[in-house]
C-alpha positions, 0 to 999 in steps of 0.5 A, a space after each residue: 744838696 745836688 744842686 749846689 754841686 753843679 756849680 761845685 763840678 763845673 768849678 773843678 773841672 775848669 781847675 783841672 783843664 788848666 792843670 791838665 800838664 800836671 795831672 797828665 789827663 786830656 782836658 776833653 776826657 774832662 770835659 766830657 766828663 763834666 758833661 755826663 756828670 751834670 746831666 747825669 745830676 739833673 735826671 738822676 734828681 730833676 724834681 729836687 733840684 727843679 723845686 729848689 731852683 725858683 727859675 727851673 720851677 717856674 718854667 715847669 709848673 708855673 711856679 707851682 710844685 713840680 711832679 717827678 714826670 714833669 720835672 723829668 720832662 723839663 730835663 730830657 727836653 732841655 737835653 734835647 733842646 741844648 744838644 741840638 743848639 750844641 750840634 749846630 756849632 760843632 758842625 760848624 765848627 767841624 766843617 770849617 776844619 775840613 774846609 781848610 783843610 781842603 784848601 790847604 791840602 790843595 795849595 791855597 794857602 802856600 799860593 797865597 803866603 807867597 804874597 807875603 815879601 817880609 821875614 822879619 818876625 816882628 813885621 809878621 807880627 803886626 800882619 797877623 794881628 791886623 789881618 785877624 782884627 778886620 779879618 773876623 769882622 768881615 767873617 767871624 773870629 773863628 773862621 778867621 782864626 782857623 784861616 789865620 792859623 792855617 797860613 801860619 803853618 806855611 809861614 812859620 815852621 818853628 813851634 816856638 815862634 808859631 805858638 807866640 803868633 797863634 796866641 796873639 791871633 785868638 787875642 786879635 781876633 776876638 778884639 776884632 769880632 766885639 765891633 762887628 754884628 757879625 764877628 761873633 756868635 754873641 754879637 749876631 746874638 744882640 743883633 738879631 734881637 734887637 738889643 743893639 743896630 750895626 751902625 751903633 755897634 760899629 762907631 762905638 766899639 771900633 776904637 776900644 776894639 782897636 785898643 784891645 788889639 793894639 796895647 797887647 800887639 805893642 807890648 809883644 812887639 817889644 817883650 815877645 820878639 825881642 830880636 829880628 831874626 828872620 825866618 827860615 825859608 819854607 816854601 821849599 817844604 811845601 813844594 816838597 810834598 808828593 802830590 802838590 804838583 799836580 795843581 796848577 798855580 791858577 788853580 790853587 789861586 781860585 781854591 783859595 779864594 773859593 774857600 774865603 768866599 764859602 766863608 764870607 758867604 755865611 753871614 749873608 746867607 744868614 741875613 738874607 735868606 735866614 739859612 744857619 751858620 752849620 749849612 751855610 758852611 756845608 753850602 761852601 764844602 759841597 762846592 769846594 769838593 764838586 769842584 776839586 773833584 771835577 778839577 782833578 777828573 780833567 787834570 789825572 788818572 783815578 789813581 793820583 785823584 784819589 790821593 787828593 780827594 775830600 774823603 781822603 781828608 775827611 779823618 784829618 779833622 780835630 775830633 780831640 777837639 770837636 769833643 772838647 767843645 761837645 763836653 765844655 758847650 753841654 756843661 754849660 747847658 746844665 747850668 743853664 738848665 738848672 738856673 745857675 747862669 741865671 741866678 749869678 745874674 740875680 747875684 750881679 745885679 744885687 751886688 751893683 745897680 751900675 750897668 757898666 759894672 755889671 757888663 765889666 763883670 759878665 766879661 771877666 766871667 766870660 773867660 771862663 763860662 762861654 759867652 754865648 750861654 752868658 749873653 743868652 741868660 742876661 738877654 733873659 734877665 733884662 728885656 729891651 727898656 722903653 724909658 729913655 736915657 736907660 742904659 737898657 733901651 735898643 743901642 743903649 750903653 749896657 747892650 753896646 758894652 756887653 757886646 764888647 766885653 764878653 766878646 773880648 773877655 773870652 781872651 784872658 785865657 785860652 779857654 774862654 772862648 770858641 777861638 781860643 779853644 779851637 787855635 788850642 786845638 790846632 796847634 796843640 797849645 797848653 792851657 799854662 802856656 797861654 796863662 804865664 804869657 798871654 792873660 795878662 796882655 789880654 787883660 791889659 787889652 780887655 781894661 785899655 779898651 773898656 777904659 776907651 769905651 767908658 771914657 768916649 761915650 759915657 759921661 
């Protein structure tokens, strides 16, 4: 009985996120709620549910019955297990925050907006969307977007306008981040487990990745802008703040840059020395702030510094949404717990024998489930084949089009992935604006380029 309620609640509260204008109650207010509700299910009854759940019950007592100290246990460690994979990504998340903040507040992003010469709105439309496309590849899509975002906040002052862009830069930076290793933490998944190369990855995805970029990018260069009023001018906003004069333009040049190699460096590190993402970007604030502070102990008094100073920035960060994603990424984590993610698998499976489809499916249902836990159950589902010709096999077709469409699936509404939830967050976008005006351009981007794959490589 109450583990068919997990899915049940999980349901209702991904219903009441998108009907949070309606019900005037904060979509992290309900996703945590989901969250201690969940859990709160699996501890309150873990034996139950543990020997309803054929999954759950294997993993305990080797298929056997489970006892209530056994079954308790299972939970509290998985508990712990997820909270601890959950916290990694909300530092992550939470110190990429403060690091562009940091750069923001001290003039990085406004030295480089001055580089941007057009004001024509559809011509920064086409700027943004291809910034973000072979920006996420090269970092991540959410670092990207977060850097994206913050230079749009000097490049456009009116929130209307600033909405389309930003919306448009979460549907181009997951197109982006489907065809590099890298681009995503699903994508890093497949590739640290061997399921598909960076060579492979790269020449079969770049072009339905392209796809997926262009059809929504052409469709709101038409429908969305359809004048071209230029933009206002804004630098003159920025230079009206109190303490910006007091960086120097060479200074604010190398801030920038530091802050983009501090993120260009995550993924290295990774790689080379197996340092995870969450210190990888801590290594990239400590320098960002022994920097600014020995910058500005050269450059003025203790009192003018402390008004720029990183502890000073420190409460500007997004707690609204690093909650959010606290509650969305633990929620999931019950479902996991209990088996549901997996036995949804089981039910594809049963449903079609074709690979292909299935890998379609995982990525319309990625829009709503996050895709890491979506990835990491199928993962679990299917082992690497050692037949050849099975779509199953390192770089085989299964693993190649599921890096694409649960990357990419994540776009068709703004909660379906941690981009969109993160540029939700920042500028403050409602879930039913972004599903009246922007899920069906990602969805003509989602099939164009699945429609791409299919008929490039697999005949």
């Amino acid at each position: 009985m109450f583990f068919k309620l997990l899915p049940l609640i999980f349901l209702l509260g991904i219903v009441a996120i998108a009907l949070e204008d309606v019900i005037r109650v904060n979509k992290t207010a309900i996703a945590l709620f989901m969250c201690v509700a969940l859990w709160g299910i699996l501890m309150i009854d873990a034996q139950a549910i543990s020997a309803d759940n054929g999954q759950a019950a294997a993993i305990i007592a080797a298929g056997q019955e489970p006892s209530k100290a056994s079954a308790d246990m299972f939970i509290r460690n998985s508990l712990q297990e997820h909270l601890g994979n959950v916290c990694e990504t909300l530092f992550f998340v939470m110190c990429s925050m403060l690091l562009i903040n940091i750069v923001d507040k001290h003039g990085g992003f406004e030295a480089v907006t001055r580089h941007v010469k057009t004001n024509n709105k559809r011509s920064l439309l086409w700027f943004f969307c291809i910034s973000s496309f072979f920006f996420s590849a090269l970092l991540d899509n959410l670092a990207a977007a977060i850097v994206l975002i913050a230079i749009l906040g000097k490049l456009v002052p009116d929130k209307t306008d600033r909405l389309k862009y930003a919306c448009m830069i979460i549907i181009s930076c997951n197109a982006g981040g489907s065809w590099s290793p890298i681009g995503d933490v699903t994508t890093l998944l497949l590739w640290t487990n061997g399921r598909i190369s960076v060579a492979h990855q790269v020449l079969h995805l770049f072009v339905p990745a392209l796809i997926n970029m262009l059809l929504p990018l052409i469709a709101a260069h038409f429908f969305l802008f359809k004048n071209k009023v230029t933009l206002r001018e804004t630098r003159s906003i920025v230079e009206s703040d109190d303490y910006f004069r007091l960086i120097p333009a060479a200074h604010r040049h190398f801030i920038f840059w530091l802050g983009v190699s501090s993120l260009v460096l995550i993924p290295v590190y990774q790689i080379a020395f197996g340092i995870p993402p969450f210190i990888g970007i801590l290594i990239g604030v400590v320098i960002l702030w022994l920097y600014t502070d020995l910058m500005y102990k050269n450059l003025h008094t203790i009192q003018e510094r402390e008004k720029l100073s990183i502890v000073r920035l420190l409460p500007d960060v997004d707690l609204t949404t690093i909650l959010y994603f606290l509650g969305i990424l633990m929620a999931v984590g019950a479902l996991e717990t209990s088996g549901v993610l997996a036995s949804f698998g089981k039910d594809l499976s049963a449903l079609t024998s074709n690979s292909s489809l299935i890998s379609f499916m995982i990525g319309l249902t990625s829009s709503l489930v996050d895709n890491v836990a979506l990835v990491a159950a199928v993962m679990g589902m299917y082992d690497i084949s050692s037949i050849a010709g099975s779509p199953f096999v390192a770089d085989g077709s299964f693993w190649t089009f599921l890096s694409y469409c649960a990357v990419t699936g994540g776009s068709l509404l703004i909660i379906g992935s941690a981009t969109g939830v993160t540029v939700m967050g920042l500028e403050k976008i409602s879930f039913g604006y972004y599903l009246k005006r922007f899920s069906l351009l990602a969805l003509l981007g989602y099939i164009g380029g699945a429609a791409t794959y299919l008929l490039l490589f697999l005949k």
